[in-house]
C-alpha positions in Angstrom: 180.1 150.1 111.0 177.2 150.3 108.5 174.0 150.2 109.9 171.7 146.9 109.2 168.3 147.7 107.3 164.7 147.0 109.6 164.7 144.0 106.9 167.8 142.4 107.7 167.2 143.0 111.7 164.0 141.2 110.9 165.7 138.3 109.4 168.1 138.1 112.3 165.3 138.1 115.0 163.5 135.5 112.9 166.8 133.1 113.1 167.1 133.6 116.8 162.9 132.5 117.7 163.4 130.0 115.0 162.4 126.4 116.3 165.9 124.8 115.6 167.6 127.6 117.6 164.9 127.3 120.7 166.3 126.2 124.5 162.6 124.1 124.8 163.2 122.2 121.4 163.6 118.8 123.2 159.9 119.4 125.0 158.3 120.4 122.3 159.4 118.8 119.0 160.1 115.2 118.5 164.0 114.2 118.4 165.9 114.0 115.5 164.0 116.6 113.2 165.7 117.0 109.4 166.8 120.8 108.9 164.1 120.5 105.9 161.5 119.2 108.7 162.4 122.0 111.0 161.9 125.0 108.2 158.6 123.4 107.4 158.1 124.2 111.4 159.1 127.1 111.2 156.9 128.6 108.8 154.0 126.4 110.6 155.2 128.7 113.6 155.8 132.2 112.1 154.1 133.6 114.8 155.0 134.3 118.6 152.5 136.8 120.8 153.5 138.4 124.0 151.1 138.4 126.7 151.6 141.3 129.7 151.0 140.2 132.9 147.2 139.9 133.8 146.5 139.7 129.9 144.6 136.6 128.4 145.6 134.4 126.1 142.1 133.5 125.2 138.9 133.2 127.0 135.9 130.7 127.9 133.8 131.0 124.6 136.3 132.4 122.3 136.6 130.5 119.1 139.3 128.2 118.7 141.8 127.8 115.5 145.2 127.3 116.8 147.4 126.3 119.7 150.0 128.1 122.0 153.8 126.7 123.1 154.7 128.3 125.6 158.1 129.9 125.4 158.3 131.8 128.3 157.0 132.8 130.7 153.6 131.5 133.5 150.0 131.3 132.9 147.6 130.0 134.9 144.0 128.4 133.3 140.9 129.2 134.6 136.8 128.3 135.2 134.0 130.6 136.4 132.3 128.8 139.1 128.5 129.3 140.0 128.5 131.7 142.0 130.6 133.7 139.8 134.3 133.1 141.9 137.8 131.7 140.1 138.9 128.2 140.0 141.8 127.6 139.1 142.0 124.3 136.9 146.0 124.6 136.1 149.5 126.3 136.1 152.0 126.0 133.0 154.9 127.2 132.1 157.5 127.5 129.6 157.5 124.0 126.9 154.1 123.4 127.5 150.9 123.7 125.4 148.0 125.7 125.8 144.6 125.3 123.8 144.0 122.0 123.6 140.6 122.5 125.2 139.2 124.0 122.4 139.9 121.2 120.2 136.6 118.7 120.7 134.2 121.9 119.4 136.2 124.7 118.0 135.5 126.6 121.2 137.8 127.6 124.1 136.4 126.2 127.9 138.3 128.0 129.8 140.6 131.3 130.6 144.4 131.5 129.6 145.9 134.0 131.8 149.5 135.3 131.6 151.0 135.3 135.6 154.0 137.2 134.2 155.0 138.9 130.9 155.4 136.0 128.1 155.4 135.1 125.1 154.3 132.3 123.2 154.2 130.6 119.8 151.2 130.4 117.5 150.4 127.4 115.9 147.4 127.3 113.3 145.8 123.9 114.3 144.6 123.4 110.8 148.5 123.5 109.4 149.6 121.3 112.2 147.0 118.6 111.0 148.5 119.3 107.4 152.2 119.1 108.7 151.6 115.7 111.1 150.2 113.9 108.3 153.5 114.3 106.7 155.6 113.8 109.3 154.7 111.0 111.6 157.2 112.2 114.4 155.6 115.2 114.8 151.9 113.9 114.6 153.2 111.1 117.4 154.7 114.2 119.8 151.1 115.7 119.5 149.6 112.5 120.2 152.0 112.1 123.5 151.2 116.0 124.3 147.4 114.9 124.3 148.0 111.9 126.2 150.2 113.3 129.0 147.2 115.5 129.7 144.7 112.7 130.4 147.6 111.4 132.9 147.7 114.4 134.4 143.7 115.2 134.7 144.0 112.0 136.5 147.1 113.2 139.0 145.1 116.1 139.7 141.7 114.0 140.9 144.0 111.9 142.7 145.9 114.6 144.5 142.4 116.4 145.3 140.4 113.3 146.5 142.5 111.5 149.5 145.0 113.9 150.6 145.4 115.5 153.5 146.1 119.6 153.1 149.9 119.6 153.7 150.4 116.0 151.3 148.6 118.4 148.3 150.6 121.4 149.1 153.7 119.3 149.3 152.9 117.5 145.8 152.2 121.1 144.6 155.9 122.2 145.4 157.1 119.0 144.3 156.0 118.9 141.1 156.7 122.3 140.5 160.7 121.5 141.3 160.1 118.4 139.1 159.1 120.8 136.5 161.6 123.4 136.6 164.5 121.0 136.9 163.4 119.1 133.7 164.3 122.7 132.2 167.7 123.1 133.4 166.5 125.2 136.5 167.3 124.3 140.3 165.2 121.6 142.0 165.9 122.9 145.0 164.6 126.6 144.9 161.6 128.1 143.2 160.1 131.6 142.7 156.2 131.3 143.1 154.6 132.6 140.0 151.1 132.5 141.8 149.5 133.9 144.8 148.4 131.8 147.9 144.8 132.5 147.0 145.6 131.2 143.3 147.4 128.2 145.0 144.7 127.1 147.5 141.5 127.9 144.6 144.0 125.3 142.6 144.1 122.6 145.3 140.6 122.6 147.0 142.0 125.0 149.8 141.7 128.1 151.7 143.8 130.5 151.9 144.3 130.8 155.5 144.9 126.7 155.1 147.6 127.5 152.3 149.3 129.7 154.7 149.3 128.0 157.6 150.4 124.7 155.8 153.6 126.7 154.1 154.3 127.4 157.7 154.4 124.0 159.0 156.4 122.9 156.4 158.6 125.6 157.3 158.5 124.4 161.4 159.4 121.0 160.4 162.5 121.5 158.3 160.7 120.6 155.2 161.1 124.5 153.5 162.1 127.6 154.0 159.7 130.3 152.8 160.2 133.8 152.2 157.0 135.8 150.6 157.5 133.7 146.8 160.6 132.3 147.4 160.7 128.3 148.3 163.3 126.8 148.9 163.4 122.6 149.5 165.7 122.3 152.7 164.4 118.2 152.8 163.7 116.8 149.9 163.6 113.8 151.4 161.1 114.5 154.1 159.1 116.2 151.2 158.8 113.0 148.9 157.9 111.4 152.0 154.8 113.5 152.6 154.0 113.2 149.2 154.3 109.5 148.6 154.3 107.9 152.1 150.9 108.3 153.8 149.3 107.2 150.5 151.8 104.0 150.7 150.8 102.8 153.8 147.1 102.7 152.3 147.7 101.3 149.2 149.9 99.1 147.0 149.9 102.0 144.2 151.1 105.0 145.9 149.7 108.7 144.0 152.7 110.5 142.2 152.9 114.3 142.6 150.1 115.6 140.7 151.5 118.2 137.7 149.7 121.9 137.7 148.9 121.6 133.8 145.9 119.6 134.5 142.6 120.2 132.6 142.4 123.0 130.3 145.8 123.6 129.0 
């Protein structure tokens, strides 16, 4: 068998990150893209990064000029408070967008940081305005990405200002399923990307609280929990503490606040 040139193994990579030929197509592009539309994309998208574990994707104050799919992979998003400790403002994972905090004044607000090795897709925010004027479908999908963002700012404040410690943990591991299953993965089993302290820094808790919560949810049949691995042994006794408290006090019961609040 002859051997292909470094050119033609190029080409072939190319073909196989191409947009058309991506699992995540249906979360991040609008339906029903023309092949002509799609290699427009693709060119828009000629670049994908890997990020090592640890690495950053960017950082608060660097300068901003283009945006980040996420095509596999964890990060996590992050502030510097005060007194110089993390808070953790969000979690997102494969299909989603990061960057979009940098777009009000060209400058980044917070951390990206990868929680595993992955990779990600560059997208020059410049040629995206140039390409969404063109196509409408794609300038609407951005639109939607934008506004799904305010919804979930707004889950998050929810989630953090009348919840008990075990309702936020559970709308944690909730939407986390939620998440995952929208992907093709299990909604009944997760691997946790993040640590405890990361988790409890996200949800206004401590990590002895995070613990100790995980546990209970454990002593009542709710989970099962071994180190990372979650798995939902009730989901019915799970939506409950997630939606049920907060029903008996109001007409509009919370929904599970997503992770990929604030700075994505």
């Amino acid at each position: 068998m002859t051997e292909r040139s470094p050119a033609a193994k190029a080409r072939t990579a190319a073909q196989n990150i191409a947009c058309a030929n991506c699992n995540l197509r249906a979360l991040c592009l609008p339906l029903m893209m023309s092949d002509d539309e799609l290699l427009r994309l693709d060119a828009l998208v000629d670049t994908r990064r890997l990020v090592k574990r640890g690495q950053a994707l960017f950082r608060n104050g660097d300068a901003f000029d283009s945006l980040y799919a996420i095509r596999s992979g964890f990060f996590k998003t992050r502030l510097a408070t005060a007194d110089g400790h993390e808070q953790v403002t969000g979690f997102q994972m494969a299909g989603e967008v990061l960057g979009l905090d940098g777009i009000s004044n060209e400058v980044h607000q917070c951390d990206a940081v990868a929680l595993e090795d992955s990779q990600v897709c560059v997208i020059r925010y410049t040629q995206l305005e140039v390409l969404g004027r063109e196509f409408t479908d794609l300038q609407r999908q951005f639109h939607k990405v934008m506004s799904q963002q305010i919804v979930n700012d707004h889950g998050v404040m929810q989630l953090l200002g009348n919840r008990r410690a075990e309702e936020r943990l559970a709308a944690f591991v909730l939407d986390l399923t939620q998440r995952l299953r929208s992907r093709g993965f299990s909604s009944s089993a997760l691997v946790l990307r993040m640590t405890r302290e990361e988790i409890g820094t996200y949800l206004g808790l401590t990590l002895e609280t995070v613990s100790r919560c995980f546990s209970k949810l454990q002593d009542d049949g709710v989970l099962t929990v071994n180190r990372r691995h979650v798995s939902i042994v009730d989901p019915v006794a799970l939506e409950r503490l997630v939606h049920g408290t907060a029903t008996a006090e109001s007409s509009n019961p919370p929904v599970a606040a997503p992770c990929t609040a604030a700075c994505q």
